[in-house]
C-alpha positions as CSV (number, residue, x, y, z in Angstrom):
1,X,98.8,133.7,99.4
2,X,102.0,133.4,101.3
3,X,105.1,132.1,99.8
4,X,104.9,129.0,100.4
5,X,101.5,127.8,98.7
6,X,102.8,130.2,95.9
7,X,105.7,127.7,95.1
8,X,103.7,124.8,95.6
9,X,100.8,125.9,93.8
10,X,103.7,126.7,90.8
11,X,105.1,123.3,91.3
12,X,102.1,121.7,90.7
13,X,101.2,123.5,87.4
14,X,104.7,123.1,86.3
15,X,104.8,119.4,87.2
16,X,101.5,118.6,84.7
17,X,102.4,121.0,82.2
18,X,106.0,118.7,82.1
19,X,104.3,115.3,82.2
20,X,101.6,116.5,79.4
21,X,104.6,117.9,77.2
22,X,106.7,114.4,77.5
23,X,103.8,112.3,76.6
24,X,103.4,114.6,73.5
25,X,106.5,114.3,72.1
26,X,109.5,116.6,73.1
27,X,111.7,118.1,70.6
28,X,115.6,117.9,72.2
29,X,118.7,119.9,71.7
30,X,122.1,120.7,73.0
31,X,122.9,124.2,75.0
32,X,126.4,125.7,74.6
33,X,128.4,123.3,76.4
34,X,126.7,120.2,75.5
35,X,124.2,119.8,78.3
36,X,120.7,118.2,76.7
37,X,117.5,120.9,77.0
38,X,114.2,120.0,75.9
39,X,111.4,122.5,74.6
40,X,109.1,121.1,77.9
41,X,112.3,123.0,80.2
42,X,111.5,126.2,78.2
43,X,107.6,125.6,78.4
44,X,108.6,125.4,82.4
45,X,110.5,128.0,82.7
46,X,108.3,130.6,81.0
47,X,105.4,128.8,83.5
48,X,106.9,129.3,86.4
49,X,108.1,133.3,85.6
50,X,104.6,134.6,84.8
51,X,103.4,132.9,87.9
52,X,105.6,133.6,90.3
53,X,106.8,137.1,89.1
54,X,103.2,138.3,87.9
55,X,102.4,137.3,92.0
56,X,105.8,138.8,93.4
57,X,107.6,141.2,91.0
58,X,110.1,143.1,93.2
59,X,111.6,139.6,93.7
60,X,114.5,138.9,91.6
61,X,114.8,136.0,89.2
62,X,117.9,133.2,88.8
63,X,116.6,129.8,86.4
64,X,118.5,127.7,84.5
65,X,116.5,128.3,81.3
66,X,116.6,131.9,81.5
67,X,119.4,134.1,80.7
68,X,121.1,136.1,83.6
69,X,119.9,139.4,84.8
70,X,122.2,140.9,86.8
71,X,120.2,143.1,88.8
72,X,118.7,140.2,90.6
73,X,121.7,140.9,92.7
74,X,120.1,144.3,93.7
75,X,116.9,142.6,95.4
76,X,116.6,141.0,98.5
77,X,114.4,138.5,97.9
78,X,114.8,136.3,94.4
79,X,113.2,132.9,93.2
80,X,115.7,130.5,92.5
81,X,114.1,127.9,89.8
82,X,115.5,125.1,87.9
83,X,112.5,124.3,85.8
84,X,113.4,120.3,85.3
85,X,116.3,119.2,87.0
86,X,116.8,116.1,85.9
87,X,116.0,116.5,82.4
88,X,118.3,113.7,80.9
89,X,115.7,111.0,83.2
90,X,112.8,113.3,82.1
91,X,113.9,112.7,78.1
92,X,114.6,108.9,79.1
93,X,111.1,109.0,80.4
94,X,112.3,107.8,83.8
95,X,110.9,109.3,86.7
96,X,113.9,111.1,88.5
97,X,113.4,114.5,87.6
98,X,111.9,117.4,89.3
99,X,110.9,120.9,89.3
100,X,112.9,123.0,92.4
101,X,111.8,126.8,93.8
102,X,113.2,128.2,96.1
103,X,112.5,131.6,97.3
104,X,116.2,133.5,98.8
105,X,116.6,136.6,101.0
106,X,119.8,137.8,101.7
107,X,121.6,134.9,100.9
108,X,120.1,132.0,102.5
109,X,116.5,129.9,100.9
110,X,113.5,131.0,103.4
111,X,111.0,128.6,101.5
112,X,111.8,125.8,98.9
113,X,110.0,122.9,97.4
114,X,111.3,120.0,95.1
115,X,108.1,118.4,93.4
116,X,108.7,115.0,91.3
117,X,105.6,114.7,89.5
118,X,106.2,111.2,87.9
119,X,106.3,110.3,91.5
120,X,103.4,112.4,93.1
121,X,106.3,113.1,95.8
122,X,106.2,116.8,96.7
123,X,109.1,117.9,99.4
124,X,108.8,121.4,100.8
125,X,110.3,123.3,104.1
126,X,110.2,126.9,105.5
127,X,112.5,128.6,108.1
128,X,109.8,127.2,110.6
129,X,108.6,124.1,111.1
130,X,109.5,120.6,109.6
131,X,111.0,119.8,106.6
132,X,108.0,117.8,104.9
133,X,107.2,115.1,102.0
134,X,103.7,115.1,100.7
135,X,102.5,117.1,104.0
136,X,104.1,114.2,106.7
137,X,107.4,115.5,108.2
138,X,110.4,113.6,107.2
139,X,114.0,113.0,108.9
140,X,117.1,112.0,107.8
141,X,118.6,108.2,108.3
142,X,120.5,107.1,111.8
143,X,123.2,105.1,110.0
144,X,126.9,106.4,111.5
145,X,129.3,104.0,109.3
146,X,130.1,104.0,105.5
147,X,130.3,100.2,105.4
148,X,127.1,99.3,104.1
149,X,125.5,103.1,103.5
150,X,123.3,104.1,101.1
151,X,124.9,106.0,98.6
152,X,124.0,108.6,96.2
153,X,126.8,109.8,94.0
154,X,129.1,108.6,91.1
155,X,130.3,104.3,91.6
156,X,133.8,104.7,89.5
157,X,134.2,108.2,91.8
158,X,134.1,106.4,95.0
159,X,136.3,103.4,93.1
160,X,139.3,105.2,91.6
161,X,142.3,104.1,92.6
162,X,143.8,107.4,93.8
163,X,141.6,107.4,96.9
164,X,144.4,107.4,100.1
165,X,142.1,105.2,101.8
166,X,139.6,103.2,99.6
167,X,136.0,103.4,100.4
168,X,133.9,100.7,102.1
169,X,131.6,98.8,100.1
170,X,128.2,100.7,100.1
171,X,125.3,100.4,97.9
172,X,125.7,103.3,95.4
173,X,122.8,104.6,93.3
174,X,122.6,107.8,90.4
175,X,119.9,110.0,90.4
176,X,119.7,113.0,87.8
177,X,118.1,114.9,90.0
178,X,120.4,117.1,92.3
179,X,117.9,118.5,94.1
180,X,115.9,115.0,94.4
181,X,118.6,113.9,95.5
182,X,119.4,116.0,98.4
183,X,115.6,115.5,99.2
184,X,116.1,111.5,99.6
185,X,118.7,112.5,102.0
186,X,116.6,114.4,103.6
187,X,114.1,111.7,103.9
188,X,116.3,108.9,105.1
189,X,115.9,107.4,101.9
190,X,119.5,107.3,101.3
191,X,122.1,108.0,103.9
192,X,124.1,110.3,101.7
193,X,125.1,112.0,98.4
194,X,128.1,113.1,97.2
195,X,129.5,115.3,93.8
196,X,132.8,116.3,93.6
197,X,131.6,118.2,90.2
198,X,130.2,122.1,90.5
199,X,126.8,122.9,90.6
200,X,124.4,125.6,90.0
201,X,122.4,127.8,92.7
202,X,119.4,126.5,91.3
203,X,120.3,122.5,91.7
204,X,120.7,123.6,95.3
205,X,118.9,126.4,97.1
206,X,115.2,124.8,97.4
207,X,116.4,121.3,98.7
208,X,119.3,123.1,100.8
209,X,116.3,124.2,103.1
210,X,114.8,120.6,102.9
211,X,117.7,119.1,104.1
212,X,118.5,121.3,107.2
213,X,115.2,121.6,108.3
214,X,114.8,117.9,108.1
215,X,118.1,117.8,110.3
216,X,120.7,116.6,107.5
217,X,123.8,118.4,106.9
218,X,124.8,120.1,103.4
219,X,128.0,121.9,102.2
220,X,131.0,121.8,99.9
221,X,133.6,119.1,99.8
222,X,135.8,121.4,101.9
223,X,132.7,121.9,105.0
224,X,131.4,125.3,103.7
225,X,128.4,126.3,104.0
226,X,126.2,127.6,100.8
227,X,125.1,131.0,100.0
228,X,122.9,132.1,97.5
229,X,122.4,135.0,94.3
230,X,126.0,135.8,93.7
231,X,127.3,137.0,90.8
232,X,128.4,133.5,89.9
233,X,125.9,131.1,90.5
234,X,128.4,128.4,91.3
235,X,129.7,126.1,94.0
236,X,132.3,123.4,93.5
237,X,131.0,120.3,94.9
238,X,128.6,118.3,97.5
239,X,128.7,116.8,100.3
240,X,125.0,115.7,101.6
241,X,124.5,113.4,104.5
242,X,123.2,112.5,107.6
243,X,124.6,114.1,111.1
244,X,126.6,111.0,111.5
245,X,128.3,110.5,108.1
246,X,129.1,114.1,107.2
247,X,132.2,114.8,109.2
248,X,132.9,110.5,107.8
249,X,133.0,112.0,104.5
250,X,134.6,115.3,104.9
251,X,137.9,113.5,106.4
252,X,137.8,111.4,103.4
253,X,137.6,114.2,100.5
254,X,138.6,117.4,102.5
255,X,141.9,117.2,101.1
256,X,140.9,117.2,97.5
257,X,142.0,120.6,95.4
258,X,139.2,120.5,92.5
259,X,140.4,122.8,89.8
């Protein structure tokens, strides 16, 4: 099996095995930190590890819900797994959440999929070929203003008052989801999405591959590009958007020094 339909074929179990454990009642509590983590993320995670690792076990290992090993940094190839991202829409029994793998070599994601199983929406992309949603391939939007985009990100962000220029009106929405919603960039869904709040390698590296093989644009606040299973899983911020909007955006919050 190639690596590929091994993430899939992982997604898919760990999509049920979520769904089953919500409608059975999850039991909920707080990590250090104050994030909310359900027993179903655990159920997940532990999934997802005997699969994958049982399948390829000289690749390294980087989830959410598992505690760092450091000598992931000493393979070349790692999964990259956030279990349920999302999990304050999967507790609310909304439908924004999903399960993101992504397999990384050297640095960059060579294979990723973002399954949303309360929405039978599975997005997946390779280093060849297109970006895809449920098989079809997708492709950003063609919208090149801010007046009037789509919007993914934070409304009182984009309304503070300490903007130098204020921000056209656009229609902003909130997903959980960070890795959905880089993948409803992707599809031309929404136009753009925007965090100027860090987030982890595992939020990131599965739908990074969506979006540039679906022809969107992703990086940090600043323009850089991502890279993948360093020592601190960390980037500062997000900037996701079509061709068109990204350098729109990047003039607007380039400036910003996020502590």
């Amino acid at each position: 099996m190639n690596d590929l339909d091994l993430i899939l074929e992982a997604a898919q179990q760990a999509g049920e095995l979520a769904l089953t454990a919500r409608e059975s009642g999850l039991k909920i509590w707080s990590k250090p930190g104050g994030s909310p983590v359900t027993d179903a993320d655990l159920a997940v995670d532990t999934l997802l590890k005997l699969e994958l690792k049982s399948a390829r076990p000289d690749y390294g290992w980087l989830s959410e819900e598992t505690a760092d090993d450091p000598t992931r940094l000493a393979t070349r190839r790692q999964f990259v797994v956030d279990p349920i991202d999302g999990t304050v829409a999967f507790m609310k029994n909304k439908p924004w959440f999903a399960v993101s793998i992504a397999i990384v070599e050297d640095g960059q994601p060579i294979a990723g999929v973002v399954h949303a199983p309360a929405l039978s929406e599975t997005y997946a992309a390779t280093l060849e070929g297109p970006a895809t949603l449920n098989g079809a391939p997708i492709a950003p939007s063609a919208t090149d203003q801010l007046l009037g985009a789509a919007m993914l990100g934070d409304a009182k962000m984009f309304a503070h008052p300490a903007w130098h220029e204020p921000w056209p009106e656009m229609r902003i929405e909130s997903r959980n989801s960070i890795a959905y919603r880089m993948c409803l960039v992707a599809s031309g869904a929404f136009d753009a999405a925007v965090a100027l709040s860090p987030k982890s390698e595992w939020d990131l590296a599965a739908a990074d591959l969506i979006v540039r093989r679906a022809g969107a644009t992703l990086s940090d606040h600043k323009g850089h590009a991502f890279a993948y299973n360093r020592p601190v899983p960390l980037v500062p911020s997000l900037v996701c958007a079509n061709q068109a909007l990204a350098p729109l955006i990047l003039n607007r919050v380039g400036h910003i020094e996020l502590p």
